[in-house]
MARBA-3410 file (N, C-alpha, C, O; in Angstrom, 1 decimal):
198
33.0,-12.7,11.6,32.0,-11.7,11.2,30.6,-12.3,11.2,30.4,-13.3,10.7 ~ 29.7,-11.4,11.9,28.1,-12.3,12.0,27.5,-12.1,10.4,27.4,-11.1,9.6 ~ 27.0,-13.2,10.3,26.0,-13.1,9.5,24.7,-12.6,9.0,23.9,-13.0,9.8 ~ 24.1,-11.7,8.0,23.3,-11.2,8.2,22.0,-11.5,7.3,22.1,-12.1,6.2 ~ 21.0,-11.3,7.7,19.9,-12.2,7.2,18.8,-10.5,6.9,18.6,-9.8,7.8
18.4,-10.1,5.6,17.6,-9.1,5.3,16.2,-10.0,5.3,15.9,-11.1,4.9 ~ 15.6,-8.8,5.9,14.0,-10.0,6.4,13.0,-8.9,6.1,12.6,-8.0,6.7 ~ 12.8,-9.4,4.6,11.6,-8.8,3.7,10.0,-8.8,4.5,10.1,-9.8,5.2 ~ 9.4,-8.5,4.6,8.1,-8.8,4.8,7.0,-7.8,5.1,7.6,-6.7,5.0 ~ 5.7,-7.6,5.3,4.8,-6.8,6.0,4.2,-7.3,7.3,4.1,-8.4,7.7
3.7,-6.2,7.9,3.2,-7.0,9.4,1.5,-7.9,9.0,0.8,-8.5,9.8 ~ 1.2,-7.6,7.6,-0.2,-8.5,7.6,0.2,-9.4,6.7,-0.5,-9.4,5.6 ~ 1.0,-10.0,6.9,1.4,-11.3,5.9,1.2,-12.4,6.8,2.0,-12.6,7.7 ~ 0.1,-13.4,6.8,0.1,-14.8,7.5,1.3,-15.7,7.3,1.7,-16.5,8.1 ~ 2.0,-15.6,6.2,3.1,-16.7,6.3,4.4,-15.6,7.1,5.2,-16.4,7.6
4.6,-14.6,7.4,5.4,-13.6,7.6,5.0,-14.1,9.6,5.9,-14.0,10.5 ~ 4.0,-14.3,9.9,3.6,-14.6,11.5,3.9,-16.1,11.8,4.1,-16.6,12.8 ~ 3.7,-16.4,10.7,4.2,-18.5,10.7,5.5,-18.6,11.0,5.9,-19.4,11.8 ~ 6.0,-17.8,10.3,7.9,-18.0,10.5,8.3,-17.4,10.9,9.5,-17.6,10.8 ~ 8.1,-15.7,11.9,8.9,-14.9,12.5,9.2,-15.7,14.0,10.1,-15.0,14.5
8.8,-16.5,14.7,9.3,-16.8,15.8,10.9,-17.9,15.3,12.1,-17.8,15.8 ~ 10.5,-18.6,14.4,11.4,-19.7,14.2,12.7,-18.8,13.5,13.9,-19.2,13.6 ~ 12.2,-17.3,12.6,13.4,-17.2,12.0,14.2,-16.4,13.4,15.4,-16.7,13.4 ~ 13.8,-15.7,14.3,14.5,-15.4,15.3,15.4,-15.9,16.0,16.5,-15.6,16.4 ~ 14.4,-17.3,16.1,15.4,-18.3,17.2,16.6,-18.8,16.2,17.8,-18.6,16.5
16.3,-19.5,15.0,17.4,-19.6,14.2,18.8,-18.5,14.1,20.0,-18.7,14.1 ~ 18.0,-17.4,14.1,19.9,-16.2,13.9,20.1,-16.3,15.1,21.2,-16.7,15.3 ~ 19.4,-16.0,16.2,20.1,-16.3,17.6,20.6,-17.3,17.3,21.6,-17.1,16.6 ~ 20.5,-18.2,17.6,21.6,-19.8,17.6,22.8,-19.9,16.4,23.9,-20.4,16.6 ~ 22.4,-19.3,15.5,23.4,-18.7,14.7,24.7,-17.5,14.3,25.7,-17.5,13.6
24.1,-16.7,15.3,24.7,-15.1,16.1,24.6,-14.4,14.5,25.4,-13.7,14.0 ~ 23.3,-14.8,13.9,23.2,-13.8,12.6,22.3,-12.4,13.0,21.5,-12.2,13.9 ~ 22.6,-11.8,12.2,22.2,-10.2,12.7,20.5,-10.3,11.7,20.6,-10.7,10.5 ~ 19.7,-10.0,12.1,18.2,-9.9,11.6,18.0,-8.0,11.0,17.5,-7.1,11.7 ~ 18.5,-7.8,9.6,17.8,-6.5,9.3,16.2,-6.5,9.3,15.8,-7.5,8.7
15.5,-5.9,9.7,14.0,-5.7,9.3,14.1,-4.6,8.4,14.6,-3.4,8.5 ~ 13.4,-5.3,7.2,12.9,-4.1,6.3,11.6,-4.4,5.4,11.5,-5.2,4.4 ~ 10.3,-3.7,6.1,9.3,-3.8,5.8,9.1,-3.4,4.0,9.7,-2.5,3.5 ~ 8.3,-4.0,3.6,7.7,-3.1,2.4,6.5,-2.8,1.9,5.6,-3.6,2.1 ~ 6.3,-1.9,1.1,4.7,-2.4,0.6,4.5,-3.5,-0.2,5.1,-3.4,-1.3
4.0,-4.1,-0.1,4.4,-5.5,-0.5,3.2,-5.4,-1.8,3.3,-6.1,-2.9 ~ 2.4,-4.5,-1.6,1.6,-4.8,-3.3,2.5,-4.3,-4.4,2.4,-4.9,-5.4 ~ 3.6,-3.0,-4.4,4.4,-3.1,-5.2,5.7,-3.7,-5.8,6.5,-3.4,-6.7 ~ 5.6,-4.8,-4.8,6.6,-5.9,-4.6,6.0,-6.8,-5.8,6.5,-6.9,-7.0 ~ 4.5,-7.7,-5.1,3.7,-8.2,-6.1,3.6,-7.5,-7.2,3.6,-8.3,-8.2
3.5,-5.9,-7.6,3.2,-5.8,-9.2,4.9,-6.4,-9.6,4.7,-7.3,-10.4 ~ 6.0,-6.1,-9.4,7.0,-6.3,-9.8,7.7,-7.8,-10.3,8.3,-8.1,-11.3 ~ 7.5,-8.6,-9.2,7.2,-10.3,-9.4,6.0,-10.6,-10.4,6.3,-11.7,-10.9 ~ 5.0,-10.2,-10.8,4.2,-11.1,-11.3,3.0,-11.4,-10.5,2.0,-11.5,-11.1 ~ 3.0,-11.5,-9.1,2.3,-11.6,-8.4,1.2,-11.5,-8.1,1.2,-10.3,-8.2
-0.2,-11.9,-7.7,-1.4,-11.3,-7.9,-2.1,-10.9,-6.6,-2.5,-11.8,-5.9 ~ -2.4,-9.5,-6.0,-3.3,-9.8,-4.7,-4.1,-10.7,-4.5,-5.0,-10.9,-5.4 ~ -4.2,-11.5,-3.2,-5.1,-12.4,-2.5,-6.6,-12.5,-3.4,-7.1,-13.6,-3.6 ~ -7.1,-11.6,-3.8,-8.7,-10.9,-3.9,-8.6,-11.6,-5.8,-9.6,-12.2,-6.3 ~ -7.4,-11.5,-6.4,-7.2,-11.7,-7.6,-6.8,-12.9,-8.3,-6.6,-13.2,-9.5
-6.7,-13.6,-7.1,-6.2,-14.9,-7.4,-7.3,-16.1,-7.8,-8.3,-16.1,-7.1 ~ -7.1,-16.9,-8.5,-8.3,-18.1,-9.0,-9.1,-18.5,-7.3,-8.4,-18.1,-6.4 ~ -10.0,-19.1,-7.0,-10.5,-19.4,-6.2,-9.8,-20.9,-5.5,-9.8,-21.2,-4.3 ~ -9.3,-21.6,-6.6,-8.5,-22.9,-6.3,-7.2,-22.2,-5.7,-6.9,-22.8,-4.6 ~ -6.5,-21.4,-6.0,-5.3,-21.2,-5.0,-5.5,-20.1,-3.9,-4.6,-19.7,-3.2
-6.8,-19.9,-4.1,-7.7,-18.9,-2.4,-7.4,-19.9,-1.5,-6.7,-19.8,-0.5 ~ -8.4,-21.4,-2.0,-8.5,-22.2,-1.0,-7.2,-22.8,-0.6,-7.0,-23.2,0.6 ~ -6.5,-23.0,-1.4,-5.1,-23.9,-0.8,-4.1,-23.2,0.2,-3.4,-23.6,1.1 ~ -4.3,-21.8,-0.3,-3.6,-20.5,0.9,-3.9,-21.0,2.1,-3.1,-21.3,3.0 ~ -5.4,-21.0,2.3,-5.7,-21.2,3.5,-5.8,-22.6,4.1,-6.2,-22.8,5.3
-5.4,-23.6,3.1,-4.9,-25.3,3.5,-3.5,-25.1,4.6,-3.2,-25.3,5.7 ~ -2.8,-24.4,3.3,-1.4,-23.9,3.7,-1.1,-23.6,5.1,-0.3,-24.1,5.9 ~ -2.0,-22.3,5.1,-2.0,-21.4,6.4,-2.2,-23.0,7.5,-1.2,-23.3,8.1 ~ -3.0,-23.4,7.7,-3.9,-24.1,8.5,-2.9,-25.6,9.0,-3.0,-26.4,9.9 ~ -1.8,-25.6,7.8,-1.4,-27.3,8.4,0.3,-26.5,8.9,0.9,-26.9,9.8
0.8,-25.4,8.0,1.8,-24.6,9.1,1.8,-24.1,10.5,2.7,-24.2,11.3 ~ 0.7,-23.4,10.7,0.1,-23.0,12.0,0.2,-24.6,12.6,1.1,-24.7,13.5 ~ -0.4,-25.6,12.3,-0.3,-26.5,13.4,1.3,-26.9,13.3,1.8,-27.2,14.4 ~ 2.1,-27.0,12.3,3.7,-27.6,12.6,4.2,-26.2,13.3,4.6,-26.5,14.4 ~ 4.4,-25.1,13.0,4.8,-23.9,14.2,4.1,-24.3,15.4,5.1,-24.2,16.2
3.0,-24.7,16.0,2.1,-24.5,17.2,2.2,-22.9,17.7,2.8,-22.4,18.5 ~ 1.3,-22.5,16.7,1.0,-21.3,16.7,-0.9,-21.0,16.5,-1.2,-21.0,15.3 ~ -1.5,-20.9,16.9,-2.4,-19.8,16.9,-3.0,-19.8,15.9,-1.9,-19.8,15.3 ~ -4.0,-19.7,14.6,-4.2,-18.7,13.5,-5.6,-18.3,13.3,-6.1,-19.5,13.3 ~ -6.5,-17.6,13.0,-7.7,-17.4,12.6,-7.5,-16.8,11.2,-6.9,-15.8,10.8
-8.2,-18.0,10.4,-7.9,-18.3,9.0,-8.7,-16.9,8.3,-8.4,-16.5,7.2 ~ -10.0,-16.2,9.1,-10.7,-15.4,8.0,-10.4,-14.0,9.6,-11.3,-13.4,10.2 ~ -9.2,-13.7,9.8,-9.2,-12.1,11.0,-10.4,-11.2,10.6,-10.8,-11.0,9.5 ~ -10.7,-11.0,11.4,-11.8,-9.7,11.5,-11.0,-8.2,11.0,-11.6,-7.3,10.5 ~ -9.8,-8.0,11.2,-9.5,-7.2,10.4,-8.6,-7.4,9.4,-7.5,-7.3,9.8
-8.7,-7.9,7.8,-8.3,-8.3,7.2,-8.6,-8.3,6.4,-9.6,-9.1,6.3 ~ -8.1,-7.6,4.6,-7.1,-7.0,4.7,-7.2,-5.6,5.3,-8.4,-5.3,5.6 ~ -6.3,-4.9,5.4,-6.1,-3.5,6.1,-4.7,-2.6,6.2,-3.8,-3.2,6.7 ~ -4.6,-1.8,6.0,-3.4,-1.1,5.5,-2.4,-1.2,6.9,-2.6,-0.6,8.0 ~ -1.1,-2.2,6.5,-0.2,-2.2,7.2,0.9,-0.8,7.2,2.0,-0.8,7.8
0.5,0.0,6.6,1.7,1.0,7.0,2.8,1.2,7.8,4.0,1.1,7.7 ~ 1.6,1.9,8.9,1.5,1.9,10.1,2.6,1.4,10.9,3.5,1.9,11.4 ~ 2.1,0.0,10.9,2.6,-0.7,11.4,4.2,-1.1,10.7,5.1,-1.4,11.5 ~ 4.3,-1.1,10.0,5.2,-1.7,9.7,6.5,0.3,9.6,7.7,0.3,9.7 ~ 5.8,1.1,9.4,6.3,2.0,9.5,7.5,2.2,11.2,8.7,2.4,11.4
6.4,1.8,11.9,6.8,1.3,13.2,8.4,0.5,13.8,9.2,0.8,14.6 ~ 8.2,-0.4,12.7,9.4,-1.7,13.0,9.8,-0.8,12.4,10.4,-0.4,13.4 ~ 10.2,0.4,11.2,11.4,0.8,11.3,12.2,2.1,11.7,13.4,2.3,11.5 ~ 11.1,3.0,12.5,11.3,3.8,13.7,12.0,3.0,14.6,13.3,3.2,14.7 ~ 11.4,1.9,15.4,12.0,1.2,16.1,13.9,0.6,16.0,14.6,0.7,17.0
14.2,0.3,15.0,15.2,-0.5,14.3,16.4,0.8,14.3,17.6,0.8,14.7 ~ 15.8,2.0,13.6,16.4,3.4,13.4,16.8,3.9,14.4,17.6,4.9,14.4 ~ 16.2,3.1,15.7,16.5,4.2,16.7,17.7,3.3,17.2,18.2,3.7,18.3 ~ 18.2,2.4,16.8,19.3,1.4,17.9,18.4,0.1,18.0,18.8,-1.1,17.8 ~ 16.8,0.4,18.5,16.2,-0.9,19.2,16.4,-2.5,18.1,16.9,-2.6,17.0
15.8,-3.4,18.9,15.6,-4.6,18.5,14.1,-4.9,17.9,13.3,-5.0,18.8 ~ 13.7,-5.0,16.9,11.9,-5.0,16.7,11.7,-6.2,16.4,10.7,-6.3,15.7 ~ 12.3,-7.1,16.7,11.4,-8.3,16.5,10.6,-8.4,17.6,9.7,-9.2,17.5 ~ 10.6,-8.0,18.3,9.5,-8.7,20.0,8.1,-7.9,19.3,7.0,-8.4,19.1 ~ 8.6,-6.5,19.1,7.5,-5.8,18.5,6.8,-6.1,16.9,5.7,-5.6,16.5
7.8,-7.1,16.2,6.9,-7.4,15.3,6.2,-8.9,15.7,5.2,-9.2,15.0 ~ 6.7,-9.7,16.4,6.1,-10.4,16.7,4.2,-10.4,17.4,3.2,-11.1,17.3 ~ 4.7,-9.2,18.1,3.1,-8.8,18.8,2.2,-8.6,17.4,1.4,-9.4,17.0 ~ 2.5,-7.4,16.8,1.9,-7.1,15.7,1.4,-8.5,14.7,0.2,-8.7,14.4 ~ 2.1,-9.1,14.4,1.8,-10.5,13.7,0.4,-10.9,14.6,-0.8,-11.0,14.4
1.1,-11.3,15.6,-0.2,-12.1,16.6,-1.2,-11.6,16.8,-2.2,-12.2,17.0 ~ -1.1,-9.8,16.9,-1.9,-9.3,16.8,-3.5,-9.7,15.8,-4.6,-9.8,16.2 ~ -3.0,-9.7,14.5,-3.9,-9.6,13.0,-4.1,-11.1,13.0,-5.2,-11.5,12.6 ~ -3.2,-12.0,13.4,-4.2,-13.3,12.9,-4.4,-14.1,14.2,-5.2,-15.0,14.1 ~ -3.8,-13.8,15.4,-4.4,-14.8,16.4,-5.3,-13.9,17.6,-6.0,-14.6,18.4
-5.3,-12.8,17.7,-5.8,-11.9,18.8,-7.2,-10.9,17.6,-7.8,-10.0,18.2 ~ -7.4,-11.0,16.9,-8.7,-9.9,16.2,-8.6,-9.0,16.6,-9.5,-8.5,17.4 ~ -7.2,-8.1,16.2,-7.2,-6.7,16.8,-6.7,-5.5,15.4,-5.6,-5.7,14.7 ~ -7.4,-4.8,15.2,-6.9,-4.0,14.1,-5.6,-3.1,14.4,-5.4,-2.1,15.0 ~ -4.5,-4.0,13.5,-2.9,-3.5,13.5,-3.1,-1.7,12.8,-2.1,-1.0,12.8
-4.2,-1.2,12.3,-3.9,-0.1,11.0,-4.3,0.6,12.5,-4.8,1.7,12.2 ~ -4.3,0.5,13.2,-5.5,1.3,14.9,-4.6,1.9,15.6,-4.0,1.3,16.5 ~ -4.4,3.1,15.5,-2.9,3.6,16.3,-3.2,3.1,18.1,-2.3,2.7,18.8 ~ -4.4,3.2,18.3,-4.6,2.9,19.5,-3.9,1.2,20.0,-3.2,0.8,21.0 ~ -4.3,0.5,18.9,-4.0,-1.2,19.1,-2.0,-1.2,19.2,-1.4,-2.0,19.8
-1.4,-0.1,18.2,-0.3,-0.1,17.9,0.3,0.6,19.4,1.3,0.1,19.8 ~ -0.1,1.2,19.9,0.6,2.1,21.2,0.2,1.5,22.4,0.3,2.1,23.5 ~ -0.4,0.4,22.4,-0.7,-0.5,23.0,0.6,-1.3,23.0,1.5,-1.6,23.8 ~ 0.4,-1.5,22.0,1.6,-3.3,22.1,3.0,-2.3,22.3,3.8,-2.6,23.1 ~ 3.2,-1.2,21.5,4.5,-0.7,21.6,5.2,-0.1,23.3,6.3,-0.1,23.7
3.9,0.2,24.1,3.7,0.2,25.6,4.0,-0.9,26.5,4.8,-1.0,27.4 ~ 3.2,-1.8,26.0,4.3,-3.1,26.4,5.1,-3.4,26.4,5.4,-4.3,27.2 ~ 6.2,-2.9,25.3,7.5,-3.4,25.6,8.1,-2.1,25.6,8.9,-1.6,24.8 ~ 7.4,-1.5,26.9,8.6,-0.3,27.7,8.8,0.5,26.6,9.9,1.2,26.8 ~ 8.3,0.8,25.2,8.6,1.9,24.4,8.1,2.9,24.4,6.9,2.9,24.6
8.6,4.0,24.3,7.6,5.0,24.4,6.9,5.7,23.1,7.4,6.5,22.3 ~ 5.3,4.8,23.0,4.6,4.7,22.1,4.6,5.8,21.3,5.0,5.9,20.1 ~ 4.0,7.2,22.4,3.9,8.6,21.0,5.4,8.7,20.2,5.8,8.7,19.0 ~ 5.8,8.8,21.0,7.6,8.9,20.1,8.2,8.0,19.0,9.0,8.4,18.2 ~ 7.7,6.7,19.1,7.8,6.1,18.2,6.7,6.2,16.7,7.0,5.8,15.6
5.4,6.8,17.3,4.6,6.4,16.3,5.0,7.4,15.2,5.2,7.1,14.0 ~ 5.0,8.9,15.9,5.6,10.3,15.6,6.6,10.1,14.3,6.5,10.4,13.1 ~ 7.9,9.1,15.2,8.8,9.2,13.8,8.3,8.0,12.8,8.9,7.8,11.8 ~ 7.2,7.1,13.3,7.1,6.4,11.9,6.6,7.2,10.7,6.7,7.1,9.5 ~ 5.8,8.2,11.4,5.1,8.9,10.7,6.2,9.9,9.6,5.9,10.5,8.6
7.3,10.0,10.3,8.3,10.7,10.0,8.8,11.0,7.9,8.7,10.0,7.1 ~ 9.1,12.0,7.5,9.9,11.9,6.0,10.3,10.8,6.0,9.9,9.8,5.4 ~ 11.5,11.0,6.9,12.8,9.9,7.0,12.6,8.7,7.0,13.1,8.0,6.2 ~ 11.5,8.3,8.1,11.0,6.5,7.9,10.4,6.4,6.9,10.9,5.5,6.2 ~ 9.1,7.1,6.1,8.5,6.8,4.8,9.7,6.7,3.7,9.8,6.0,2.7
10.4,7.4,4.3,11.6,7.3,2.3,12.8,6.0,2.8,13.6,5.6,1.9 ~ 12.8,5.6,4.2,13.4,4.4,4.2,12.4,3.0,4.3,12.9,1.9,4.6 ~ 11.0,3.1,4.1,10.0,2.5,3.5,9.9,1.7,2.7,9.8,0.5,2.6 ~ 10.1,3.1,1.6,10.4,3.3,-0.2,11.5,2.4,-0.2,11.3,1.2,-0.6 ~ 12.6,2.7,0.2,13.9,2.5,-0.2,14.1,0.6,-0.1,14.7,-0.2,-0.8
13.4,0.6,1.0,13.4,-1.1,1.3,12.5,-1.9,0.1,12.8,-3.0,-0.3 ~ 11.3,-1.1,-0.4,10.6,-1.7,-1.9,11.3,-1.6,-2.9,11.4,-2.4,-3.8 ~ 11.9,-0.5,-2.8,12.9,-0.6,-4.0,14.1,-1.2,-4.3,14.5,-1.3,-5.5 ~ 14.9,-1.8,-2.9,15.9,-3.2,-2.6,15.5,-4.2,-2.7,16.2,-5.1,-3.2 ~ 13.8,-4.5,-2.4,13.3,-5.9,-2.8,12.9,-6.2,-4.3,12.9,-7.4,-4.7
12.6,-5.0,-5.3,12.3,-5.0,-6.3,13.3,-5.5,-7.0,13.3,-6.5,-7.8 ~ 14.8,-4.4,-6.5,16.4,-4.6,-7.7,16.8,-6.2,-7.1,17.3,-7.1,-7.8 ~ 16.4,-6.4,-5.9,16.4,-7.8,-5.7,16.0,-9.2,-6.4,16.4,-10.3,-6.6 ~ 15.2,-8.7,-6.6,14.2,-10.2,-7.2,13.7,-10.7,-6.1,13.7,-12.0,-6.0 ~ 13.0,-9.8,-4.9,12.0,-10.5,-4.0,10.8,-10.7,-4.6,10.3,-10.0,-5.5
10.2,-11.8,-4.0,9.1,-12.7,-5.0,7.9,-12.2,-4.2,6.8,-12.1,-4.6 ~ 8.4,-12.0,-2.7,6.9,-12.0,-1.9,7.2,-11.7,-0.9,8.4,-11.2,-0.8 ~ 6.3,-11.9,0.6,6.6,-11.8,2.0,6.2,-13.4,2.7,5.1,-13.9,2.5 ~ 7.2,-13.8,3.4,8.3,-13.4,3.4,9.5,-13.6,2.9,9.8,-14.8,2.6 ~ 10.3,-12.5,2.7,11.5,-13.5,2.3,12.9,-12.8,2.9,12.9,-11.6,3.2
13.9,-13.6,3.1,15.2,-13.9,3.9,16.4,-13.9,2.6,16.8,-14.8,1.8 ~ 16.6,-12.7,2.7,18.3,-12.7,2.5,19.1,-12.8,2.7,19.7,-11.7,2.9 ~ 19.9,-14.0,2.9,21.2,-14.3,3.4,22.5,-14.4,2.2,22.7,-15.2,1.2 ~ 23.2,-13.5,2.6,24.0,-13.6,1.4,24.1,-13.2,0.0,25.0,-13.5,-0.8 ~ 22.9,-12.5,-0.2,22.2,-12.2,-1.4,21.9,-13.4,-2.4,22.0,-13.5,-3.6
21.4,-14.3,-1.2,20.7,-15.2,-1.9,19.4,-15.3,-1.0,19.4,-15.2,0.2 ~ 18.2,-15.4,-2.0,17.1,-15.6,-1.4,16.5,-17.0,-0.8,16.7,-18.1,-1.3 ~ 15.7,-16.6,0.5,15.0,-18.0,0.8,13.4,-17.3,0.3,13.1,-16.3,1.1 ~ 12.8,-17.4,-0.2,11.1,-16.7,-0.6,10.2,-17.8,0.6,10.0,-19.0,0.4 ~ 9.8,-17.2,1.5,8.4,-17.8,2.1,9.1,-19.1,3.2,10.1,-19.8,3.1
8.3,-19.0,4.3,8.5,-19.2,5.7,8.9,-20.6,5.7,9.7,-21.1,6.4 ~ 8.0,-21.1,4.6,8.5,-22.6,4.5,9.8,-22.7,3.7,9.9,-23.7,3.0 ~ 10.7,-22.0,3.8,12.0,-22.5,3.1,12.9,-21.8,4.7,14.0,-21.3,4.6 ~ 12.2,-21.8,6.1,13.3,-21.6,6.9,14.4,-22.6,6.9,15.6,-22.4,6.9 ~ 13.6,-24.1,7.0,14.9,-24.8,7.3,16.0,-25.0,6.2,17.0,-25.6,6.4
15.7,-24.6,5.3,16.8,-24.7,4.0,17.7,-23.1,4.7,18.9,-23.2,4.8 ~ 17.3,-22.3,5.0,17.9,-21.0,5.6,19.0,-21.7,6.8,20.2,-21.7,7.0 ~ 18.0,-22.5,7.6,19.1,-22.7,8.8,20.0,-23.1,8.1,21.1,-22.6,8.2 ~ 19.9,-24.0,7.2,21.0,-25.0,6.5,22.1,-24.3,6.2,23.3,-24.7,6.5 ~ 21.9,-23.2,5.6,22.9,-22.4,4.8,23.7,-21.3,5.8,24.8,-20.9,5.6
22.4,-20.9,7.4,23.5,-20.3,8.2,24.2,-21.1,8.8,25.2,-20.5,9.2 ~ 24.0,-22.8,9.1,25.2,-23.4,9.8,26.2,-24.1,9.2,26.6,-25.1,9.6 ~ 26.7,-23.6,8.1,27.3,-23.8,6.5,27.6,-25.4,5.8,28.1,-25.5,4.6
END
C-alpha cells in the first residue's frame, strides 16, 4: 500500500517554494501519494501561536531572510528575498491547486510554477491573468479551472483543509504528514525521506 504524505502549505510561503521540488522527487522515489491541501495559513498561525511576518521582533525578520538566503543556495534554487509582490492574498491561487487535485489532475507541476512564480519570476500570483497563464501552460484549461476554484465546493474544501491542520497541530507552512506524524518546515525533508524509506 503507497504511502501518503498530507502537504500543508500556501502558494506564498518562501519555505513552501524551497522544498516543493525536493518533496516531489522524494514521494516519487518513494511511490508515496502527495495530498495537496492548501490553507489559509493566517488561521493556522492564530491557532499555533504563531505571529504574521509584519509582527514578528525585527531580529527574527532578519534571520527569516538569512534562512531564506542559505536554503535557496543548498536547493539551487532562485529567490528574491524582498518579491515585488509580497505579501498578497494567496487564495486564488491556492484555491486552484485544489480545483486542480478535485478534478483527478496532478498539481504539483502547477504549484511549482506558482511558487516560482512569487519569489523567483516578480509576478503577482493574486492576478488571475498571471494564474491562467501558468495554468495554460500546462495544457489546462485555465477558465474552467479558475471557475471551479472559485467554486462553494473548493472554498468549503479550503475551510476543511484549515480545519485538518488546526485538529492537527500544524505549526505552519510547510508541513508534511506522513502518518500522522508531522514533519513542520522544509528543512525537516530529509528526516521525512528517512521515515518514507523506513
Amino acid at each position: 500500500m503507497s504511502q501518503r504524505i498530507d502537504y500543508y502549505f500556501t502558494s506564498l510561503s518562501p519555505f513552501t517554494y524551497l522544498g516543493h521540488r525536493k518533496l516531489l522527487n522524494m514521494a516519487e522515489e518513494a511511490d508515496a501519494e502527495v495530498c495537496f491541501k492548501p490553507v489559509r495559513l493566517g488561521l493556522v498561525f492564530a491557532q499555533s501561536g504563531a505571529k504574521p511576518l509584519s509582527e514578528r521582533p525585527v531580529a527574527r525578520q532578519k534571520y527569516r531572510l538569512l534562512e531564506l538566503e542559505r536554503w535557496a543556495k543548498k536547493r539551487e534554487l532562485p529567490i528574491n528575498l524582498h518579491p515585488a509582490f509580497f505579501p498578497i492574498d494567496p487564495g486564488l491561487a491556492d484555491c486552484c491547486t485544489i480545483a486542480l487535485q478535485e478534478s483527478g489532475h496532478n498539481a504539483g507541476a502547477f504549484v511549482a510554477l506558482v511558487l516560482a512564480a512569487c519569489w523567483a519570476e516578480e509576478k503577482n500570483i493574486a492576478d488571475e491573468a498571471v494564474l491562467s497563464e501558468l495554468l495554460s501552460s500546462l495544457s489546462f484549461d485555465a477558465q474552467e479551472v479558475l471557475q471551479q476554484a472559485r467554486s462553494a465546493g473548493v472554498q468549503a474544501i479550503y475551510d476543511k483543509n484549515t480545519e485538518d491542520a488546526n485538529e492537527q497541530g500544524v505549526l505552519g507552512a510547510p508541513a508534511y504528514l506522513l502518518n500522522g506524524e508531522q514533519f513542520w518546515g522544509q528543512d525537516r525533508l530529509e528526516l521525512l525521506e528517512g521515515s518514507l524509506k523506513g
